[in-house]
N, C-alpha and C positions, 0 to 999 in steps of 0.2 A: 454877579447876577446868578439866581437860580430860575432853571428850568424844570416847568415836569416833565415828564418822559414816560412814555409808555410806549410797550414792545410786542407788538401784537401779529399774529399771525393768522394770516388773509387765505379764504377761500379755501376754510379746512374747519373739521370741530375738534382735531386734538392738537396739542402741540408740538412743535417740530415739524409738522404738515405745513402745507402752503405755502404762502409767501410772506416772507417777515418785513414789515415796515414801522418803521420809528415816527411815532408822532409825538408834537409837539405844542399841545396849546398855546397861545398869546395872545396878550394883551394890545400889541398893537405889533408892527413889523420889526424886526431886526433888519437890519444893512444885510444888502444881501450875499453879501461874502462872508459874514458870520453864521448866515442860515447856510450856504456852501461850507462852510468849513465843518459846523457840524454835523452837516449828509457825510463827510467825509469821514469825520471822527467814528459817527455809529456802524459805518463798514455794510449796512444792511441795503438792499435795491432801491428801497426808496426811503426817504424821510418827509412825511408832511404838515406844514405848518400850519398852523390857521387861526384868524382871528375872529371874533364877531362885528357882523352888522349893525351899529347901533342905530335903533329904532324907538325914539323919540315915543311913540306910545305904549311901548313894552317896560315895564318895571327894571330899571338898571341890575336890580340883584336878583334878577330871574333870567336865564337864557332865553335869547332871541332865537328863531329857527332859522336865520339866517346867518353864514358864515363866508369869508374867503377862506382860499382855499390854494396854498401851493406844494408842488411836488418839486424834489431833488435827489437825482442820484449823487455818488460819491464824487462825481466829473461834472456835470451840468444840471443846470433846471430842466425841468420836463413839460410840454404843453396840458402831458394829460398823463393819469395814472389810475388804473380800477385798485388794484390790491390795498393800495394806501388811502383811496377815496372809503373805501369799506369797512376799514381800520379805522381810520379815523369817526364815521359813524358808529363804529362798537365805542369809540374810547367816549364820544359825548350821553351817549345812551345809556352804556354802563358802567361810564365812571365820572361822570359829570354832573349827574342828577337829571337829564333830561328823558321829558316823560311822552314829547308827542312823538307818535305815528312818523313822521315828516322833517325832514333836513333841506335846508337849500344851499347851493355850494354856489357862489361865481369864481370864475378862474378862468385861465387863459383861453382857454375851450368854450367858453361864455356856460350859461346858465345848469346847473345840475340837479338832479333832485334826487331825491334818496329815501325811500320809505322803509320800514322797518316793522316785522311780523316775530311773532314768536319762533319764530326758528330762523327766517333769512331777514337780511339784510339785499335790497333789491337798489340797482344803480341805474336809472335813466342817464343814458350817456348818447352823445350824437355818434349816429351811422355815417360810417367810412366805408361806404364799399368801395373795392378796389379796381383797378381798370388793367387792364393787357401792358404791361410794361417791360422791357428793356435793360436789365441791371448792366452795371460794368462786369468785363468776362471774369476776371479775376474773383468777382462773389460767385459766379456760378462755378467757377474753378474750386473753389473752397470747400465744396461740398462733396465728397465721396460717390454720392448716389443724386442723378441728375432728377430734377423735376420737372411734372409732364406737361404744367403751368407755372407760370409767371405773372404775378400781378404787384400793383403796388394800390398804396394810398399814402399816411404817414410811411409804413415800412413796408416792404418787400412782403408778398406771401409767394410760400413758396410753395405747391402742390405736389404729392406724390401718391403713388397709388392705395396705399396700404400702411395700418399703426402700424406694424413692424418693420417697417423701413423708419419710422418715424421715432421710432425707439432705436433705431440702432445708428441714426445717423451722425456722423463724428467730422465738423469742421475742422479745416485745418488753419491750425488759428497764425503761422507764418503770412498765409496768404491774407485771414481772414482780417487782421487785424492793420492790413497795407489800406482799409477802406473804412472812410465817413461817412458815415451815414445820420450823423446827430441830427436831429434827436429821436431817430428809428434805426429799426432793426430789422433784422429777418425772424420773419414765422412762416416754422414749415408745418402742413398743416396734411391729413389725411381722414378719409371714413375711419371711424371706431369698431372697434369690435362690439364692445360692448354699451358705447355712447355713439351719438349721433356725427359726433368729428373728437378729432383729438388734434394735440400742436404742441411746440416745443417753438421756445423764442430768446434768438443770441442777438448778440448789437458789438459790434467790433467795436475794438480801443477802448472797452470797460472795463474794470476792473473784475466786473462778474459778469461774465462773457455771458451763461445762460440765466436769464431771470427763471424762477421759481413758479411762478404762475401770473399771466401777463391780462389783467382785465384788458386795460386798451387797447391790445390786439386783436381782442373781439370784438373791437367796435366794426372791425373789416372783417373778421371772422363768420360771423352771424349772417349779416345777407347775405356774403358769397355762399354759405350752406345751406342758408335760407331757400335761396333760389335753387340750388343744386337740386338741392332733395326737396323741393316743393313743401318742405314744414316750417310754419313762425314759432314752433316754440321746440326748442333743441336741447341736448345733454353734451357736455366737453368735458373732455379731462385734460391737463396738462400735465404729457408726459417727465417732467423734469425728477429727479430723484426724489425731493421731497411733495410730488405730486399738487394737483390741483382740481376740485371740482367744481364747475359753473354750470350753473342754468341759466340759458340765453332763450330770449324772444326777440322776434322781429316786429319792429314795428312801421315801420317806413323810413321816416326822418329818424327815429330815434331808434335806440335798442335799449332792452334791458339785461342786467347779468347779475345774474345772483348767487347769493355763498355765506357762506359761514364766518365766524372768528372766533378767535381765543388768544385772552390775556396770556404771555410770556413772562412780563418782567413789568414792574411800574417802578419809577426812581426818579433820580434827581441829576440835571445836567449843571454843572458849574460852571458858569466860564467869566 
């Protein structure tokens, strides 16, 4: 069986930026220990699969603007994922022949939409704001420099006062990796210097301890800043090596986060 593949990099416009995620069109689903084995094979944060909605009054050999829509790291499925949800609308947009405006995604997360402009690519995703929480000691142990909030939703945020604490922070991955947290992680999160917040985001027992630029975590990102700093439409950077830039609005129920992408690599999976 051949696959295509496309190797695109999320929430950046050069390459080598962002966050690389493997997508995978299909036909219909694969067993999903084959879709796990190949998240495992491409080694990258996430790999996403997807298939079409077929819709009885759309023309069979023309794209439906509706699709499912699943994510997997090299370890587990994911309930939600922004970098690969955004990839994945680059790869139908600009390599698939599709021409409208507008994407619909269902997945575990339930309904998603995705609009597309000459320059972003925009992600309607449900708000996770997070509540005053309790980690086990040993995650707060993990961290070098202690934060001045605590919250959770799917994952931990973890507040601290300033980027540069937020740049120089160094888990200790003996401790960090004694904790489950599937299928979240910690984002520690501070004011920007030069954006409106910045954050950095690990998940123990992964093979890629710190992801590269984490949409999903902005789904709790956003109105926790939102509300902080009294503004719905904000700038983040994601400090990780190969950096990340989003632009987030608040919307209530929903948020959106927007970015960029660029073709890596397009080929062929065999298996």
């Amino acid at each position: 069986m051949d696959l295509d593949f496309y190797h695109i990099d999320a929430f950046t416009n050069q390459v080598f930026g962002g966050n690389s995620a493997a997508i995978c069109p299909l036909d219909k689903w694969l067993d999903d220990h084959v879709m796990q084995n190949i998240a495992m094979e491409n080694a990258v944060a996430e790999t996403a699969f997807f298939i079409p909605i077929i819709n009885d009054s759309v023309n069979n050999n023309s794209l439906n603007n509706d699709f499912e829509i699943r994510w997997f790291t090299p370890e587990f499925e994911m309930d939600l994922c922004g970098h690969a949800t955004l990839a994945t609308a680059h790869v139908i947009t600009r390599h698939l022949g599709y021409s409208s405006s507008v994407i619909n995604f269902e997945s575990k997360s339930g309904p998603l939409s995705v609009t597309i402009d000459e320059r972003f690519i925009h992600l309607n995703f449900p708000s996770r704001k997070p509540i005053l929480a309790t980690p086990p000691q040993n995650l707060i142990d993990a961290f070098d420099i202690k934060p001045t909030e605590i919250l959770k939703s799917r994952d931990y945020v973890f507040v601290f006062d300033n980027e540069q604490q937020i740049k120089t922070l160094k888990p200790n991955l003996s401790l960090f990796d004694q904790i489950n947290l599937d299928p979240g992680g910690v984002v520690v999160t501070a004011p920007g210097n030069s954006v409106d917040f910045v954050s950095r985001f690990f998940t123990p027992q992964s093979s890629i301890t710190e992801d590269p630029v984490t949409g999903s975590a902005h789904c709790s990102l956003i109105p926790y800043w939102a509300e902080k700093l009294n503004k719905q439409e904000l700038t983040a950077l994601q400090l990780s090596a190969r950096l990340g830039t989003l632009h987030c609005k608040n919307e209530d129920e929903r948020v959106i986060i927007s970015g960029e992408a660029i073709t890596y690599m397009i080929g062929t999976i065999t298996i």
